[in-house]
DRENNU-792626 format. One record per residue (C-alpha): residue number from 1; x, y, z. Coordinates in nm, 2 decimals, m for minus. Each point is the difference from the previous one (the first is absolute). Last residue first. Example, Ala and Ser with C-alpha at 12.3 -4.5 7.8 and 13.67 -1.06 7.14 Angstrom:
! residues 2
sedren  c1  c2  c3
2  1.37  m0.11  0.71 .
1  m0.14  m0.34  0.07 .
***
This chain:
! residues 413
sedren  c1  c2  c3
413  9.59  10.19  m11.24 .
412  m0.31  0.19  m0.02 .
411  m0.37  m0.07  0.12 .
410  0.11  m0.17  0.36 .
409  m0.24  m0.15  0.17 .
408  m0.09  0.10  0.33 .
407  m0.01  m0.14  0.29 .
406  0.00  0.14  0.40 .
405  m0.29  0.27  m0.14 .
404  m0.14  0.17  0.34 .
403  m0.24  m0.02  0.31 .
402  0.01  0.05  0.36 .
401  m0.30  m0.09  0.25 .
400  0.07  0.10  0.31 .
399  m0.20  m0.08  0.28 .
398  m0.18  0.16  0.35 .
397  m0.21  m0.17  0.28 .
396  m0.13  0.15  0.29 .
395  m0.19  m0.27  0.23 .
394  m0.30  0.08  0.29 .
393  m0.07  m0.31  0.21 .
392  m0.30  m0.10  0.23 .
391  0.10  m0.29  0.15 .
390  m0.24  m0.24  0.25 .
389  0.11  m0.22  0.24 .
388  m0.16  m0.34  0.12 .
387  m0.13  m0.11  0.34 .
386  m0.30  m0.14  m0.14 .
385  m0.09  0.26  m0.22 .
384  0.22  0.29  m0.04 .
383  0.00  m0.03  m0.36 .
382  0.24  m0.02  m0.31 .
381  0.14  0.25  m0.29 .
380  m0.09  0.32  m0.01 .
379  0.10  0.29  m0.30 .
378  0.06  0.27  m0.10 .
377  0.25  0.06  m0.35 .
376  0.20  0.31  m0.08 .
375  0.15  0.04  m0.38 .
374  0.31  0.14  m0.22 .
373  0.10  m0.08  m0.29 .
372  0.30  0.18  m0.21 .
371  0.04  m0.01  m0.34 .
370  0.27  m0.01  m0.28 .
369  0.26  0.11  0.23 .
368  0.23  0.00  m0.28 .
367  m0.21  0.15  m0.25 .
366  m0.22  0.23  0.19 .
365  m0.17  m0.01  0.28 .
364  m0.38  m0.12  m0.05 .
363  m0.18  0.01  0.31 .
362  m0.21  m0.33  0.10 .
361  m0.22  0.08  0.25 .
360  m0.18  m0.25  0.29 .
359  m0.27  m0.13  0.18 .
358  m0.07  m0.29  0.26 .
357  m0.25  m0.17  0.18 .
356  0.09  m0.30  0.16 .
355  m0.18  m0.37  0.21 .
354  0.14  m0.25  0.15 .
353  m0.11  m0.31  0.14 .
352  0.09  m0.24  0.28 .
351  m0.23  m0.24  0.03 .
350  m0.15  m0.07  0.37 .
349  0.06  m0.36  0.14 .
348  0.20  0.00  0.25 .
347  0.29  0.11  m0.24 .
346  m0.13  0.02  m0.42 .
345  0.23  0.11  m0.21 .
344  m0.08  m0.03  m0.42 .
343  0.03  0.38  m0.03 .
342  m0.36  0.03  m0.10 .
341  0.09  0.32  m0.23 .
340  m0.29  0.31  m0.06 .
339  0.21  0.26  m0.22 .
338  m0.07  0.38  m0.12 .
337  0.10  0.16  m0.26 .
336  0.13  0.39  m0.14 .
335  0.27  0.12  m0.21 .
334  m0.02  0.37  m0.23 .
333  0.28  0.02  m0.29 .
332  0.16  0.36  0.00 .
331  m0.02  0.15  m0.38 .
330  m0.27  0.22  0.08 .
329  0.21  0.10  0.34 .
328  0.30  0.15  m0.29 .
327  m0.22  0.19  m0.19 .
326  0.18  0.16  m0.31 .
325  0.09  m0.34  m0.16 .
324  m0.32  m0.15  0.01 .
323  0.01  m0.35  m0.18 .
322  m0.12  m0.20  0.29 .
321  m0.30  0.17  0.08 .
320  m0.21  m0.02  0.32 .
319  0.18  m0.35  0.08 .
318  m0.18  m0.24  0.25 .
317  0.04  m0.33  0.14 .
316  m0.15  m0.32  0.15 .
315  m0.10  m0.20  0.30 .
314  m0.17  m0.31  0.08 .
313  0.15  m0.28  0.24 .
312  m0.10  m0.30  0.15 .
311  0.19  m0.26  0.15 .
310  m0.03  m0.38  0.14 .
309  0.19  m0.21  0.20 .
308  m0.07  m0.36  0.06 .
307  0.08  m0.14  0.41 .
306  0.29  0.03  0.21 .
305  m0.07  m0.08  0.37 .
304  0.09  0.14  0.30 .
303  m0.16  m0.11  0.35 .
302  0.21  m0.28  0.05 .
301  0.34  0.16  m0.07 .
300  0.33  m0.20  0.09 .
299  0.28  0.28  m0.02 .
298  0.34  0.01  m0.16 .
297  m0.02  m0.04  m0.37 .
296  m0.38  0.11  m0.01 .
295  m0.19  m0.22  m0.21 .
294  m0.13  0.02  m0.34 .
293  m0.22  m0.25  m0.24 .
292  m0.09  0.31  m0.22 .
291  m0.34  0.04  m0.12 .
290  m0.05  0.04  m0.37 .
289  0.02  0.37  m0.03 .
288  m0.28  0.18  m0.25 .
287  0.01  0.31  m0.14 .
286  m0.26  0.22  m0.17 .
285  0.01  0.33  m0.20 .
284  m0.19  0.28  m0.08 .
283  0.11  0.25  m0.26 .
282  m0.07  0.38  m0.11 .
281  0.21  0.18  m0.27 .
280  0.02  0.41  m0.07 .
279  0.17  0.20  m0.28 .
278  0.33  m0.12  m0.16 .
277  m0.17  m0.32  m0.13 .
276  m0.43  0.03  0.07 .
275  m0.08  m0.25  0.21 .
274  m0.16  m0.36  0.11 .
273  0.08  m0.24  0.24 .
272  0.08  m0.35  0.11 .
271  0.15  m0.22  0.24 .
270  0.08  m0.34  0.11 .
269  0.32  m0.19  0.25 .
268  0.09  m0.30  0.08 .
267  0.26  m0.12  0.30 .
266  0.09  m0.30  0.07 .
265  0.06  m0.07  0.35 .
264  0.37  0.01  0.18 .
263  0.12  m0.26  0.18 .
262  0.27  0.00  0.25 .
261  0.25  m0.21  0.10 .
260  0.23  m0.14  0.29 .
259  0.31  m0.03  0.14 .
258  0.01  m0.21  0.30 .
257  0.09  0.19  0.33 .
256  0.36  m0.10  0.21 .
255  m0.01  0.23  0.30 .
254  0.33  0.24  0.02 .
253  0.10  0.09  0.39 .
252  0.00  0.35  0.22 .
251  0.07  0.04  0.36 .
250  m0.01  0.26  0.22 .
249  m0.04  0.31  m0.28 .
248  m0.08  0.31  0.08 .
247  m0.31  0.19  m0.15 .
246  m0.05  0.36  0.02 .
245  m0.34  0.09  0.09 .
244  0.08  0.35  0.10 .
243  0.03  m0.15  0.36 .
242  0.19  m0.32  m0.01 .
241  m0.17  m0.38  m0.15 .
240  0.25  m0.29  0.09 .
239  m0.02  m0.27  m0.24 .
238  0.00  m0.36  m0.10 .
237  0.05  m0.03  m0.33 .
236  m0.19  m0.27  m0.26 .
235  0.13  0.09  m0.39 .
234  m0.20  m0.13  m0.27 .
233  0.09  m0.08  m0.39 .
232  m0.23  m0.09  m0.30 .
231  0.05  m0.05  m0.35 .
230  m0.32  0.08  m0.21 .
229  m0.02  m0.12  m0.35 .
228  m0.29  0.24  m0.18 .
227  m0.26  m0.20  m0.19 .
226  m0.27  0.03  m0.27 .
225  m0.33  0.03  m0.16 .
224  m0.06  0.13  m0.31 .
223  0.01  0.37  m0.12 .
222  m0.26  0.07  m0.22 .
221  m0.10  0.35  m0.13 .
220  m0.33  0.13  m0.23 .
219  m0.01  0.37  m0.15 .
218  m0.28  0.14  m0.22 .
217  0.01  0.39  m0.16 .
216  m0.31  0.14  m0.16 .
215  0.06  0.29  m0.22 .
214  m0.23  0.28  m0.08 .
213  0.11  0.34  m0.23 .
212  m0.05  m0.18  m0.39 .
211  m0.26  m0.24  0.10 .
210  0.07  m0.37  0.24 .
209  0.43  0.09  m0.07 .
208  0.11  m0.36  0.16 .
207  0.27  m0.09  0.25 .
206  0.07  m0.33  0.13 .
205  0.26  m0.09  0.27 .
204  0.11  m0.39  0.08 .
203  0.23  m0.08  0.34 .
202  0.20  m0.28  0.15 .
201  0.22  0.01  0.34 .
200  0.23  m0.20  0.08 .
199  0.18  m0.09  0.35 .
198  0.31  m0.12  0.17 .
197  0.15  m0.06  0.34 .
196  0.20  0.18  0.25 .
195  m0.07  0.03  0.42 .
194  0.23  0.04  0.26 .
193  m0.18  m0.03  0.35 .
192  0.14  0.11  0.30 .
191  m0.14  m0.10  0.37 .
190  0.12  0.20  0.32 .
189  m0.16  m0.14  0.30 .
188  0.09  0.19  0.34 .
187  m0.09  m0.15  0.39 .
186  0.06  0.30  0.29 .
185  0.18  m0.03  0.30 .
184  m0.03  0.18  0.33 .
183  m0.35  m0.12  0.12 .
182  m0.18  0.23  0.17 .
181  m0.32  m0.02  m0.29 .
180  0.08  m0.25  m0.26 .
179  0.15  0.10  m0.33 .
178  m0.06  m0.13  m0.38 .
177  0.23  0.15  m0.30 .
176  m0.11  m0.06  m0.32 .
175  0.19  0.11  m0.28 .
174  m0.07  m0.11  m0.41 .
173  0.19  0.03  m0.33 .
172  m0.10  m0.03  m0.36 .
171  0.24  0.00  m0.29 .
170  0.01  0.02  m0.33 .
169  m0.06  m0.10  m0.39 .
168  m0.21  m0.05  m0.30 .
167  0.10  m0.07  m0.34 .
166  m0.21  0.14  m0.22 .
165  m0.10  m0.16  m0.36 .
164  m0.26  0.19  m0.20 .
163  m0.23  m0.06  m0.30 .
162  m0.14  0.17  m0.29 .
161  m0.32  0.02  m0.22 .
160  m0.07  0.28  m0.23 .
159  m0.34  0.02  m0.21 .
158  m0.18  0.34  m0.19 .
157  0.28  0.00  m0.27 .
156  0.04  m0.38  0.00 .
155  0.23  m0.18  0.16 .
154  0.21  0.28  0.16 .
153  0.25  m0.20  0.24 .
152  0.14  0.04  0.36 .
151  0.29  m0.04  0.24 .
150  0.04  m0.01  0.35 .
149  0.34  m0.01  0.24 .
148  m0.07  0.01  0.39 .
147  0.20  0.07  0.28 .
146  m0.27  m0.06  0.30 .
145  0.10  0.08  0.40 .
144  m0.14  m0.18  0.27 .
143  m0.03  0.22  0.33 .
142  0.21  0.08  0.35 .
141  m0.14  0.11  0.34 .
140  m0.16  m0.12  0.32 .
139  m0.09  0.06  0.36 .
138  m0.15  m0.22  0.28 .
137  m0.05  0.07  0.39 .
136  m0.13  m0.22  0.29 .
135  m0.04  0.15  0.31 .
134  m0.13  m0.20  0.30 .
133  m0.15  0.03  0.34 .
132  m0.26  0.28  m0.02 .
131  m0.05  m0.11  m0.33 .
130  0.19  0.21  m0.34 .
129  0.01  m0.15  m0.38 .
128  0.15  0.23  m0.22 .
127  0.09  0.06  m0.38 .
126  0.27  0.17  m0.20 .
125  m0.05  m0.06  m0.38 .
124  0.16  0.04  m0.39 .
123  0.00  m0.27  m0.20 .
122  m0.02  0.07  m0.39 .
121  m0.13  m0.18  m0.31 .
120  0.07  0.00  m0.37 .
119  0.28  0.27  0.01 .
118  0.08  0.15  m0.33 .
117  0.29  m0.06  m0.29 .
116  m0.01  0.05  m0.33 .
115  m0.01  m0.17  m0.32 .
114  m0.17  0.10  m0.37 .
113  m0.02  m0.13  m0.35 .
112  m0.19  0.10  m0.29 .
111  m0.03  m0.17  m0.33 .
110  m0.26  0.08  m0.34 .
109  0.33  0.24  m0.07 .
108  0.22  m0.01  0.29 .
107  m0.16  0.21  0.30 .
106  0.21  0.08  0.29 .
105  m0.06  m0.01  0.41 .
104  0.16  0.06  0.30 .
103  m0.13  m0.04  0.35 .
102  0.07  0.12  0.34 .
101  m0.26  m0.07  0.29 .
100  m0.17  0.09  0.36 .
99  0.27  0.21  0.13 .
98  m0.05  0.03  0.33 .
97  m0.14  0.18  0.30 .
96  m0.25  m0.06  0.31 .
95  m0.16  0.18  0.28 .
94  m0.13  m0.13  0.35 .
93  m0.28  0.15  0.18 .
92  m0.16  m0.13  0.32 .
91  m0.40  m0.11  0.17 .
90  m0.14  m0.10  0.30 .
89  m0.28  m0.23  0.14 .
88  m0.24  m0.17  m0.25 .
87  0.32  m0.01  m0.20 .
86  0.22  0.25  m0.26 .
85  0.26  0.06  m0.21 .
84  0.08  0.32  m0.22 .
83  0.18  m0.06  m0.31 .
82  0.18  0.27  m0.17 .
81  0.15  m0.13  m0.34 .
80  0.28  0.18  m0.19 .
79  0.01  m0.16  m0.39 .
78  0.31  m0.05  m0.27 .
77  0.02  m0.05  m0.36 .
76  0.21  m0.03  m0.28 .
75  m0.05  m0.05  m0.36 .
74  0.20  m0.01  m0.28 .
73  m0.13  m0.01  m0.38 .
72  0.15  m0.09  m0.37 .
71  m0.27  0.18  m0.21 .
70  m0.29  m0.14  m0.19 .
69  m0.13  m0.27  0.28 .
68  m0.31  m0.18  m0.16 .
67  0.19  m0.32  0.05 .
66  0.12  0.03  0.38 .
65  m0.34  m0.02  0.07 .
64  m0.06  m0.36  0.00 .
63  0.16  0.01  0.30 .
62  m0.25  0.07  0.18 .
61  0.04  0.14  0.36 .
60  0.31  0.21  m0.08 .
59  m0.20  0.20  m0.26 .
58  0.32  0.24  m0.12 .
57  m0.13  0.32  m0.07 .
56  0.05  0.18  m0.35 .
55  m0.18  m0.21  m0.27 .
54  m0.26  m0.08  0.16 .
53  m0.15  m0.29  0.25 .
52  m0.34  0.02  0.19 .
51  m0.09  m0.35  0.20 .
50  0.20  0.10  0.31 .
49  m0.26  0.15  0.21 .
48  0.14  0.03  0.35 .
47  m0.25  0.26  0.10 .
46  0.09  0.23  m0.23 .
45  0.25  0.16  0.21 .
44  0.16  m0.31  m0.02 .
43  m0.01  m0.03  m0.37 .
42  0.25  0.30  m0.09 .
41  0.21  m0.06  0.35 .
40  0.10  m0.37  m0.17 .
39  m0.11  m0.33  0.04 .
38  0.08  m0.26  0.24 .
37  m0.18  0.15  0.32 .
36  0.15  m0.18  0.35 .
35  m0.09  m0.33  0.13 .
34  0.04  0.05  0.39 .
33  0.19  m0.23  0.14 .
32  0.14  m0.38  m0.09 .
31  m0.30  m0.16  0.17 .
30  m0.10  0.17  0.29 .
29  0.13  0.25  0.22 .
28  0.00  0.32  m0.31 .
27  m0.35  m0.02  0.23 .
26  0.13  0.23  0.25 .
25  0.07  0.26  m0.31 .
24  0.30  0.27  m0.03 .
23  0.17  m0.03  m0.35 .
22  0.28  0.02  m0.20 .
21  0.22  m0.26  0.20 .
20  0.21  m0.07  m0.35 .
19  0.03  0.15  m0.34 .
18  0.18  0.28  0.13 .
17  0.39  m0.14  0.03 .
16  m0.08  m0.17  m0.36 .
15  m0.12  0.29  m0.17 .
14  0.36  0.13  0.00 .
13  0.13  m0.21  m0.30 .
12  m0.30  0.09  m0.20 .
11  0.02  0.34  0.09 .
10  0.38  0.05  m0.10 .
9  m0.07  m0.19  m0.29 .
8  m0.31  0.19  m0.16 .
7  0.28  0.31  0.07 .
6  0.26  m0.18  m0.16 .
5  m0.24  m0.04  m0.35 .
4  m0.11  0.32  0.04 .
3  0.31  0.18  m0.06 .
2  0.16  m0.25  m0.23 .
1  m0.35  0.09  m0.22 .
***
């Protein structure tokens, strides 16, 4: 147990250097980035489908879940993301890696508990605007971070509800540098925003044996609205632009900016499905996203506005026979989904959606290495209307589930 225990340390204390500038997206420009995936490997390679909790995984979307957990559980996860990018004129290909969460969870009779940490959104982006006269350039990096601490109840045998407390926190920065044709000097704009605030999240999950092999399984979220405190600082620098693009610095001077804030939208979410336990499940679920009253921290934006998201997502499992102990791929759960999400984005009027298919295995490893998951997604998200870009992204993801008995009472003195 000392083993694990400084191991789950070690990765906990080293997730923070990764949690950041894990993706590769134009539109990670507006708002506070790109929202990333809040659950685990195990439901995104079922198309995001967080509405199926056991005894084994930690459900990091519902936190209601943290009650059916039989075993004390740590899970870890991280994704590779190859994104190519592309207009009505040319196209490139930028990759992305993180670690997309740690979490630790424990069961304490009708009780469980869990926290973790995971990034909530990322910014990640190198942009160009280019006349015969004028180059304008922009680039940015950074995320909001969420250390959260969730805790759950067994009501009734079939009924757990829960709720979750995160603390979010980070920091967004932005570069633009703007450059006339033969003149010597260049104007730069650096603009940082660091970003904290608080949110909770509440859940309910019902299970219920329908005949002796079929169980249906119901989930519901709510996290209300909320706000992240923003305070703001710009550098204007007058510079001189060398060959290799390295930037010297003329002059350089501190512009006073109010801070600011940010709302966040309630979010709700519903789902349902039906199963066999230990042999197959298949869910649908829908999410809706109040629409967020964002701007960008350093840019006015007329043609961007943030309107009501919405999300769709189906996807389920299979498990030829989870008793076998002579055939190890009967024993290997089978992932698959798909998702449809209206991001909530829309810039000269075209939404930006996104849409993901996405399969997966889940290989039993023994005790210690309880499982391993492992899963691809494809997937597109925008258009090259109206002078837009369109990404067509192919992700890797991987996660360790780990199980094992952290309390145990004693039978003899």
């Amino acid at each position: 147990m000392i083993k694990k225990t400084f191991f789950i340390l070690l990765t906990f204390l080293g997730f923070a250097g990764f949690a950041q500038d894990n993706t590769a997206s134009p539109y990670s420009f507006f708002g506070v980035g790109t929202n990333k995936f809040s659950g685990t490997v195990e439901n995104r390679v079922m198309g995001g489908l967080g509405i199926k909790s056991d005894s084994i995984h930690i459900n990091l979307q519902n936190p209601a879940g943290y009650a059916g957990l039989g075993l004390t559980t740590f899970s870890v996860g991280a994704s590779h993301t190859s994104n190519t990018i592309s207009d009505n004129i040319s196209e490139s290909k930028v990759t992305a890696t993180g670690l997309d969460y740690v979490a630790l969870a424990f069961p304490a009779g009708k009780f469980g508990f869990g926290f973790g940490l995971k990034p909530f959104s990322s910014v990640g982006y190198e942009m160009g605007d280019f006349t015969e006269d004028r180059e304008a350039s922009f680039s940015g990096s950074g995320g909001v971070n969420k250390l959260y601490l969730g805790a759950a109840y067994q009501v009734l045998p079939e009924l757990s509800v829960g709720v979750e407390g995160g603390y979010y926190f980070g920091n967004i920065k932005n570069k633009s540098i703007l450059r006339q044709q033969n003149v010597q000097f260049g104007t730069r704009e650096k603009n940082r925003s660091d970003l904290s605030g608080f949110r909770f999240n509440f859940g309910t999950h019902y299970e219920k044996m329908l005949t002796d092999k079929l169980q249906l399984t119901a989930s519901a979220t709510y996290a209300p609205a909320s706000t992240l405190n923003a305070k703001n600082e710009r550098q204007l620098a007058t510079i001189v632009l060398n060959l290799g693009d390295d930037e010297l610095v003329a002059e350089e001077r501190e512009i006073a900016v109010a801070d600011s804030e940010l709302d966040l939208g309630a979010v709700s979410s519903f789902g349902a499905g039906i199963g066999q336990p230990r042999k197959w499940f298949a869910g649908f679920e829908y999410q809706i996203t109040e629409a967020n009253k964002f701007s960008n921290r350093s840019y006015s934006l007329n043609n961007v506005a943030f309107n009501t998201g919405h999300s769709y997502k189906l996807g389920g499992y299979y498990i030829p026979n989870f008793n076998d102990v002579t055939g190890y791929f009967k024993r290997v759960t089978y992932r698959a989904g798909l998702r449809y999400e209206e991001l909530g984005l829309a810039i000269n009027q075209e939404s930006i959606d996104e849409f993901g298919i996405s399969f997966g295995v889940g290989l039993p490893a023994g005790d210690f290495l309880t499982n391993i998951n492992l899963g691809v997604e494809y997937g597109q998200r925008g258009t090259t209307k109206n002078n837009l870009v369109e990404e067509k992204f192919f992700s890797f993801f991987v996660g360790l589930s780990l199980n094992d008995k952290w309390f145990i009472k004693r039978k003899y003195n």
